[in-house]
N, C-alpha and C positions, 0 to 999 in steps of 0.2 A: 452536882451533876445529876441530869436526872434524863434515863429514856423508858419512856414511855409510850408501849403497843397497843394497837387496839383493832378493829375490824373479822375479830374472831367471829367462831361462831357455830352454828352446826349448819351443812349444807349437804344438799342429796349429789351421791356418785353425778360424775360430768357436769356440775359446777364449777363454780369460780366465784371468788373473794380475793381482795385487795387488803394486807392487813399495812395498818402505818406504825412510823416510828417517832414519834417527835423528842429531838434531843435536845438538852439545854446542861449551861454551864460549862461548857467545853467548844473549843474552835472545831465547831463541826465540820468545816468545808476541809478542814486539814486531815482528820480522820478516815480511813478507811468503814466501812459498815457491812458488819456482817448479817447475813440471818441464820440461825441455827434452829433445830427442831428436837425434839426429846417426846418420844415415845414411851409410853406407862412400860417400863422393864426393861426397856434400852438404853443405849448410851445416845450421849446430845451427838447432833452430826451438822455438819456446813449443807447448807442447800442453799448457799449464794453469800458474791460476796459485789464487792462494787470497789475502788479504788478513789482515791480523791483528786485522783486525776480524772477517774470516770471508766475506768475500765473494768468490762464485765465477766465474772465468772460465773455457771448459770449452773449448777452442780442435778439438778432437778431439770426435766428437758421444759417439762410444762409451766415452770415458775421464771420469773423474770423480777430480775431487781433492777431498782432505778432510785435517781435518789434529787432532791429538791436543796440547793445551798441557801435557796432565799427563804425556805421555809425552816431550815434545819431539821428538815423530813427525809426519812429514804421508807421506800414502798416495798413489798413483795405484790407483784401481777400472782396467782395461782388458777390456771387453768385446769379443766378436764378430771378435778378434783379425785382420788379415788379413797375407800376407807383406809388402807395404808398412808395416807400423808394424814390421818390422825394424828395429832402430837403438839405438845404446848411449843409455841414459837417464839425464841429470840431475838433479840435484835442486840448485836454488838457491835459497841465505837472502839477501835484498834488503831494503837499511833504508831506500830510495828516496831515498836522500839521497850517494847513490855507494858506499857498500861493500857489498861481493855477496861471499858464501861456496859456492865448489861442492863436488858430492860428485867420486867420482870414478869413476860412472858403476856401472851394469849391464845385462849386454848383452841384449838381448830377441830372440829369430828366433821367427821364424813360417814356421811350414814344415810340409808333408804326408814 
C-alpha cells in the first residue's frame, strides 16, 4: 500500500496549489479520502474529506477536494492561500470500518 503527495511548496499569501495523492495497493474507489494538515506544534486536523460515493466535506472554506477513480488520485484545490494554512499535508485512505492508509505528507508554507 502506498500514498503518496506531492504539489507542495512554498507560495506567497492569496495563492493557490493543488497538492495530489496517488494511491496504489488498495481498492481505491472503495475508500473514503481524507486530507489532514499538521502544523509545527499543533495537532493534525481534517480540512477535507470526500466519500467513495463522492460526497464532499469541505472543512476549509477556500480548499476543495475532489478525487479521480481512473487515476487512483484525489486532489486538494487550495485557494487564497494564507500563512496559517502553513502545515505538512496528509492524505488518508479510510474503509470506515478501522483500516486507514497515510501518505507521508507535503510540506505547504505560505509566506511573502
Amino acid at each position: 500500500v502506498q500514498l503518496v503527495e506531492s504539489g507542495g511548496g512554498l507560495v506567497q499569501p492569496g495563492g493557490s496549489l493543488r497538492l495530489s495523492c496517488a494511491a496504489s495497493g488498495f481498492t481505491f474507489s472503495s475508500y473514503d479520502m481524507r486530507w489532514y494538515r499538521q502544523a509545527s506544534g499543533k495537532e493534525r486536523e481534517l480540512v477535507a474529506r470526500i466519500t467513495n460515493a463522492g460526497g464532499i466535506t469541505n472543512y476549509v472554506g477556500r480548499f476543495t477536494i475532489s478525487r479521480d477513480n481512473a487515476k487512483n488520485t484525489v486532489y486538494l484545490q487550495m485557494n487564497c492561500l494564507k500563512p496559517e494554512d502553513t502545515a505538512v499535508y496528509y492524505c488518508q485512505g479510510n474503509d470506515g470500518v478501522g483500516r486507514e492508509y497515510w501518505g507521508q505528507g507535503t510540506q505547504v508554507t505560505v509566506s511573502s
